[in-house]
KELUM-542768 format. One record per atom (N, C-alpha, C): x, y, z negated. Coordinates in pm, whole numbers, plus 50000, padded with zeros to 5 digits. Atoms other than C-alpha are relative to their C-alpha. Example, Ala and Ser with C-alpha at 12.3 -4.5 7.8 and 13.67 -1.06 7.14 Angstrom:
<atoms>
500894988150000
512304955049220
500905012050000
499184988150006
513674989449286
499235010949927
</atoms>
This chain:
<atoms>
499324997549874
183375332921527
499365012050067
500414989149947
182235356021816
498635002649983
501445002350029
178455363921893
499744990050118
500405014049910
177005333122068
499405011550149
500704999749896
175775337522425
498415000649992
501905000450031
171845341822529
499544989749988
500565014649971
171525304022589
499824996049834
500415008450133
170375283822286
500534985350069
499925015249928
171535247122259
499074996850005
500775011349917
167985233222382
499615007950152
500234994349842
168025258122702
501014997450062
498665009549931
169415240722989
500155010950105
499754989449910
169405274423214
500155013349952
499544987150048
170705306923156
498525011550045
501454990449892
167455335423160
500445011350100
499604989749889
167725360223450
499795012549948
500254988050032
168115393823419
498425006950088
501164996149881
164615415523535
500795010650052
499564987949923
165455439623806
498355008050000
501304992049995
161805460723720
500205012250034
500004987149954
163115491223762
500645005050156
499664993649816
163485514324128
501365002049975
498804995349988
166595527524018
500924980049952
498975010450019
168215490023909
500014989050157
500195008549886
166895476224260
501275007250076
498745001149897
168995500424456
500955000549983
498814999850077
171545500124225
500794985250050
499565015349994
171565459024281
500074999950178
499834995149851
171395467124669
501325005950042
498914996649989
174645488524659
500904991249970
499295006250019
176205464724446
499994990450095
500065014349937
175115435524680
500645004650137
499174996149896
176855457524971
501124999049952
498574999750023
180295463424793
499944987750014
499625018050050
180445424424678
500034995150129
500265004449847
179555412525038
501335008750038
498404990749961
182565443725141
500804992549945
498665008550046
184685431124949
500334987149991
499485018949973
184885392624965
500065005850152
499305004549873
184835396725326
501115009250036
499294991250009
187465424525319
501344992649945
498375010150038
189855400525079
500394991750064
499115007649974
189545372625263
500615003450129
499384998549869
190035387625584
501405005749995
499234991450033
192885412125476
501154990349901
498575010650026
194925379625296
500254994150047
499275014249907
195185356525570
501085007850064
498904995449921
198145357025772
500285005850125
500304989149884
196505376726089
500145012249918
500044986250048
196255403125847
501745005350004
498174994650038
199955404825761
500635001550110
499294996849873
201155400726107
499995009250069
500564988249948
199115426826222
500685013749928
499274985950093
200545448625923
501565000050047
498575002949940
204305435526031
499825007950169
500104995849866
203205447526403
500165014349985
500954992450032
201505479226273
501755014249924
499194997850064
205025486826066
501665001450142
499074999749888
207455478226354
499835005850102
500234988949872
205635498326625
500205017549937
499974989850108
205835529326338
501585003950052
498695001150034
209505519626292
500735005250186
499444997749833
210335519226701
499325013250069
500154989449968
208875551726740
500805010949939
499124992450080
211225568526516
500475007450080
499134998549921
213795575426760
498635015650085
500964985949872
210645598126994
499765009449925
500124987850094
210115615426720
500855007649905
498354998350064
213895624426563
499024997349910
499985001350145
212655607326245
500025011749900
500564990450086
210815639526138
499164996549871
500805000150161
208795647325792
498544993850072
500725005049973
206145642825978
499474983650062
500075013749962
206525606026151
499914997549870
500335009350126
207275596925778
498975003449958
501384997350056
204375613225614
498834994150036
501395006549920
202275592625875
499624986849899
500045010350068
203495561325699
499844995049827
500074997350186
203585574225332
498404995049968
501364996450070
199995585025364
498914985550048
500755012450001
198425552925524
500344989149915
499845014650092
200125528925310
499195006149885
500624994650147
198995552824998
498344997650024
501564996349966
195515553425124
499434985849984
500505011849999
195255514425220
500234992849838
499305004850172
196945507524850
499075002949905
501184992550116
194345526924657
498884994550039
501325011249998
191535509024831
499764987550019
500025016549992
192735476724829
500204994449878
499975003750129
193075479824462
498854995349900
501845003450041
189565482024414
499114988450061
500535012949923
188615454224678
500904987349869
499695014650070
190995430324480
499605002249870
500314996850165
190175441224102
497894990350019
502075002150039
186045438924219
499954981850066
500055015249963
186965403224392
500674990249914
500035003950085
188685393424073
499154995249930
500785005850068
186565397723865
498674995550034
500995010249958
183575382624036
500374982949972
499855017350016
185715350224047
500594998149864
500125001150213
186585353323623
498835000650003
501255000750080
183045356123562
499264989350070
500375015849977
182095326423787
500434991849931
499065008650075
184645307323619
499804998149872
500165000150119
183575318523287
498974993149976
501485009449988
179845309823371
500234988750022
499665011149942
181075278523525
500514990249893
499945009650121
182855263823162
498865002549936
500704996750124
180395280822965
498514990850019
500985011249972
177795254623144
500154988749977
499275014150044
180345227523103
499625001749848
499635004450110
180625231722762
498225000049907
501404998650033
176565241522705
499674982749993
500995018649928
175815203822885
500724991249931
499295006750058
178435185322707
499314997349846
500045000950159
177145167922373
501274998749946
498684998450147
179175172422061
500955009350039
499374989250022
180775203322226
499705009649932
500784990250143
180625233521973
499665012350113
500534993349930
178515258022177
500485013949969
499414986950019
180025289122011
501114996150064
498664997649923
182745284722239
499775007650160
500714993749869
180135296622523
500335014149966
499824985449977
180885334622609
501355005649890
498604998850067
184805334822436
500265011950058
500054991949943
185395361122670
499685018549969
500294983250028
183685388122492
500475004249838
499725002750116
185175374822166
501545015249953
498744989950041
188035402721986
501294987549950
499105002250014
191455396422007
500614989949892
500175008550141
191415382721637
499654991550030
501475012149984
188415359721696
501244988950117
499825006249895
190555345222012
501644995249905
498705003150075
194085343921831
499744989149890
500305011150129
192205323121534
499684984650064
500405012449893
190915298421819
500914991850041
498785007649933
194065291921988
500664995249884
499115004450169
195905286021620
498764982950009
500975013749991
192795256621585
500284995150090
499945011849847
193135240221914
501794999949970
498655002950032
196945246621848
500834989249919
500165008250102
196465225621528
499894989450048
500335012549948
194585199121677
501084992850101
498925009649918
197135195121978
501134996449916
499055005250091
199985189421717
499734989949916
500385009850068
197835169021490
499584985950104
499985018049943
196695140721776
501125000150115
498385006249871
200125141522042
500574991249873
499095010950049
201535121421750
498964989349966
500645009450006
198605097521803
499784993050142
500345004249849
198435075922098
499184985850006
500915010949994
195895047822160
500574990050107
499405011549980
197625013822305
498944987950067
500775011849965
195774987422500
500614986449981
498575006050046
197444953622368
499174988750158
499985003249906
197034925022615
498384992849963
501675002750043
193634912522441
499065009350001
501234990249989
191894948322528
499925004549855
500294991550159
192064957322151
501035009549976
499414985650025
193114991322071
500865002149915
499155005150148
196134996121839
500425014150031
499504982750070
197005032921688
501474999350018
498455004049944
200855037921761
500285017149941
499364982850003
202375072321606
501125000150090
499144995249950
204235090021847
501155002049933
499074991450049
207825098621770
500725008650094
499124991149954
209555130221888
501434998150081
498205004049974
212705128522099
500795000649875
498964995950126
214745141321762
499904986549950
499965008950053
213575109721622
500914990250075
499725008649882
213985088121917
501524999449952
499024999049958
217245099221984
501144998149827
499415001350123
218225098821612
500264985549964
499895015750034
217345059321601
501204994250078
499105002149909
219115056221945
501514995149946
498444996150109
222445069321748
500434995049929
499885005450098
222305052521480
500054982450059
499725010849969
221735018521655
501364996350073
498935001349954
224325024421859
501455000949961
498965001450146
226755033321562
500394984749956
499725015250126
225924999321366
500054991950131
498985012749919
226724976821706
501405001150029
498705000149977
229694995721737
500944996449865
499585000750115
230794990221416
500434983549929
</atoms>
């Protein structure tokens, strides 16, 4: 499969990266300003003060038209701030993405570390090639087709009884057929 993650199955914590060097401190300093910018930037900028304010912001634009005969210039006002807020709100949501994919990733890839009898090469899928991930889903694809036609039954004594599923096609094929031979 892919290449495993840094964890080993008997390490129950992921190791930290060192920050030793001057240049990776203020490097991790800038970054720790954008990240801080930007979460509070998304969430403030998706609630619904934000939008109203943009609906306000759009309709006071719009009702000035008229003072200004709906010159190049009134529009160009509105071209160039939407273009401006668009291009840096692309980068606030892309960098607040992926912060929350790579929580998420870290977040199974602990589930599935702590879990006995899970297969630990499934930790860090993510960095796996296209191939590697297409061969995965085909296996798990397998498996869901091989046990949905198995279902486990509780009978009224608590003992478990195996039961193959059948398909509507079937179902509906018995259905048909029963209902043939009473009419008949």
């Amino acid at each position: 499969m892919c290449k495993m993650g840094s964890m080993t199955s008997t390490d129950k914590t992921p190791s930290k990266p060192s920050q030793n060097s001057k240049s990776s401190s203020s490097q991790g300093f800038t970054h720790g300003m954008f990240r801080r910018f930007a979460s509070a930037a998304s969430s403030h900028l998706g609630s619904p003060s934000a939008f109203f304010i943009a609906l306000v912001i759009i309709a006071i634009w719009g009702l000035t038209g008229p003072m200004f005969h709906y010159s190049d210039t009134w529009q160009l006002i509105i071209n160039t701030g939407t273009t401006i807020i668009t291009f840096l709100m692309v980068f606030l949501i892309q960098s607040t993405q992926n912060r929350d994919a790579k929580a998420i990733h870290l977040k199974l890839d602990e589930l599935i570390h702590a879990v006995k009898g899970a297969r630990n090469h499934l930790v860090d899928l993510e960095n796996c090639t296209d191939e590697e991930l297409d061969e995965l889903q085909k296996e798990f694809s397998d498996l869901r087709v091989r046990y949905t036609h198995q279902i486990e039954l509780v009978d009224d004594k608590g003992e478990v009884k195996k039961v193959l599923q059948q398909t509507k096609k079937v179902v509906h094929h018995k259905a048909r057929s029963k209902k043939e031979t009473s009419q008949a």
